[in-house]
C-alpha positions in Angstrom: -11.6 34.1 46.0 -8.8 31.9 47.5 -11.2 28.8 48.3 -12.0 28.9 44.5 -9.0 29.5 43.1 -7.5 26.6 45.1 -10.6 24.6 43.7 -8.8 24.8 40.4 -5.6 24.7 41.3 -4.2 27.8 41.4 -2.8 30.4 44.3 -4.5 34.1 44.0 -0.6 35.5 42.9 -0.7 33.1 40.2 -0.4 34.7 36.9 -2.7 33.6 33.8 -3.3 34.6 30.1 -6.6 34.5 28.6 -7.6 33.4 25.3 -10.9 34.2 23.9 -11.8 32.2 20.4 -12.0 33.8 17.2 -15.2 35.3 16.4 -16.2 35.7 20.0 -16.5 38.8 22.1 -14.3 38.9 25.4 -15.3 40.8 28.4 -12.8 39.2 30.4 -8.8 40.6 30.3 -7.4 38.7 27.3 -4.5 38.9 26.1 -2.1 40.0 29.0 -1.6 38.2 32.2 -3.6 38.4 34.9 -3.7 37.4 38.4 -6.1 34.6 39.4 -6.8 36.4 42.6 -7.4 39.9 40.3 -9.9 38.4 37.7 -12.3 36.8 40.5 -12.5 39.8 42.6 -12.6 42.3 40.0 -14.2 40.9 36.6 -16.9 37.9 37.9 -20.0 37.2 40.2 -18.9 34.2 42.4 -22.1 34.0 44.0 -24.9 34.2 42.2 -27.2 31.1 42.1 -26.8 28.6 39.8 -28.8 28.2 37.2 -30.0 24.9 35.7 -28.1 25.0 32.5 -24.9 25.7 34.5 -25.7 22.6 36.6 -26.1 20.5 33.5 -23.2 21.6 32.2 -21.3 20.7 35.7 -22.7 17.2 35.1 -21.5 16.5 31.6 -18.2 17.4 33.4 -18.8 14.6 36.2 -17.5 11.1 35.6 -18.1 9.7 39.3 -21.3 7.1 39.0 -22.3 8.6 42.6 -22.1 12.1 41.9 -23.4 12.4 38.2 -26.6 11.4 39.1 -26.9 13.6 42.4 -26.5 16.4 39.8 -28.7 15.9 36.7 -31.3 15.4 39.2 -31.7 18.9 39.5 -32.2 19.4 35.9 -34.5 17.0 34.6 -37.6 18.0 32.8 -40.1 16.8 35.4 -41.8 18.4 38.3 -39.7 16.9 41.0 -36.3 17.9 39.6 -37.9 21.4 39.2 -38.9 21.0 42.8 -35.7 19.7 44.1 -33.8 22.6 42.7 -36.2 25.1 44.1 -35.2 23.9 47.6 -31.9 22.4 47.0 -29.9 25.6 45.4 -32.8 28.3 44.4 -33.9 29.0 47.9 -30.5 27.9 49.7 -29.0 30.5 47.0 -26.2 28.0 46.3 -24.0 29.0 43.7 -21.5 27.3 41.2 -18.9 27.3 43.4 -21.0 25.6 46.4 -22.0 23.0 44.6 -17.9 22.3 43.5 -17.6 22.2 46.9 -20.5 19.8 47.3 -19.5 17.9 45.0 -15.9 17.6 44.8 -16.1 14.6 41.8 -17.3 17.2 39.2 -14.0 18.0 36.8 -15.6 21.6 35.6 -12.5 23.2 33.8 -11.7 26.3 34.8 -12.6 28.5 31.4 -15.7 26.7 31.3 -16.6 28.1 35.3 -15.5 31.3 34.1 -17.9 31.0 31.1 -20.5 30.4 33.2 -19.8 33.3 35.7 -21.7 36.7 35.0 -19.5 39.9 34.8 -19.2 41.7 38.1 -22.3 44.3 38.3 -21.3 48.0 38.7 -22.4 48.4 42.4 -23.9 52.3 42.4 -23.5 54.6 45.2 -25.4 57.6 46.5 -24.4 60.1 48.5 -25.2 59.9 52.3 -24.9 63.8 53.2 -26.5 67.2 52.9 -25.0 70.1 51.4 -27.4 72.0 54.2 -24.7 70.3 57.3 -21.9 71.1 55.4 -21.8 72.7 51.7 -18.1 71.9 51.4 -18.0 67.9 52.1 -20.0 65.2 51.2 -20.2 61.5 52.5 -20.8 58.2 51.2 -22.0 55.7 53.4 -21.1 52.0 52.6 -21.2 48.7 54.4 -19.1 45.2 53.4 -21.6 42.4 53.3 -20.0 39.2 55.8 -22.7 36.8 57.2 -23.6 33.1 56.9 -24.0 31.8 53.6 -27.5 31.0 53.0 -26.1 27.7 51.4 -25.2 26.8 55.0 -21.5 26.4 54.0 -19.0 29.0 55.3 -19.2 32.9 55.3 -20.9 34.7 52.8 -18.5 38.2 51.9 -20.3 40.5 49.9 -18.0 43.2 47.4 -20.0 45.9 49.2 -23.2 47.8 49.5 
């Protein structure tokens, strides 16, 4: 959360107001301020893979002759761009965000990475005890998620499991 809200400029505290066009359904907080730090812990996925589309769209957002084409050659319409992105971000499970980091030339605003960002998934619990050990207490058993990203870059922190 801190890494990407420096990405765009802004400290976790920092306070921001969402805007969502007329005619369009928000499922983001609009209207009233909201943290930075708040809205990508609580509201978004930050690390899901990225998709094709969402790459494209990082390239139209690219001006640098070196890194534009680095980019839209993982969304081209033949086999080996389809090929590179298997290997390159589908089975690395690189997301958005990595490939910012990757590639620091792209200029992705930051409503259109929240745009591209799914809404945090519920996560759904069960509980971990028997009423048989003890009928007046129940446990739930979670675990937080902290190993190496798959991308190779830096830690991957899960919200929890």
């Amino acid at each position: 959360v801190d890494s990407v809200a420096r990405r765009f400029g802004f400290l976790p505290a920092d306070q921001i107001r969402l805007q969502v066009s007329e005619g369009r359904r928000a499922q983001l907080p609009v209207g009233n301020a909201v943290s930075v730090g708040r809205l990508l812990t609580e509201f978004v996925e930050l690390q899901q893979v990225a998709t094709r589309k969402q790459i494209q769209i990082m390239a139209e957002h690219t001006r640098c002759p070196v890194t534009k084409p680095k980019l839209t050659a993982y969304v081209g319409d033949d086999d080996a761009s389809a090929e590179r992105y298997r290997t390159e971000v589908l089975a690395k499970r690189k997301s958005v965000f990595d490939l910012l980091e990757e590639y620091p030339a792209c200029e992705l605003p930051f409503h259109l990475y929240l745009e591209m960002l799914s809404l945090l998934a519920p996560r759904y619990y069960s509980i971990s005890s028997s009423p048989a050990g003890e009928a007046q207490r129940c446990s739930v058993t979670v675990g937080v998620v902290e190993a190496p990203a798959s991308s190779g870059h830096g830690i991957y922190k899960g919200v929890c499991s």
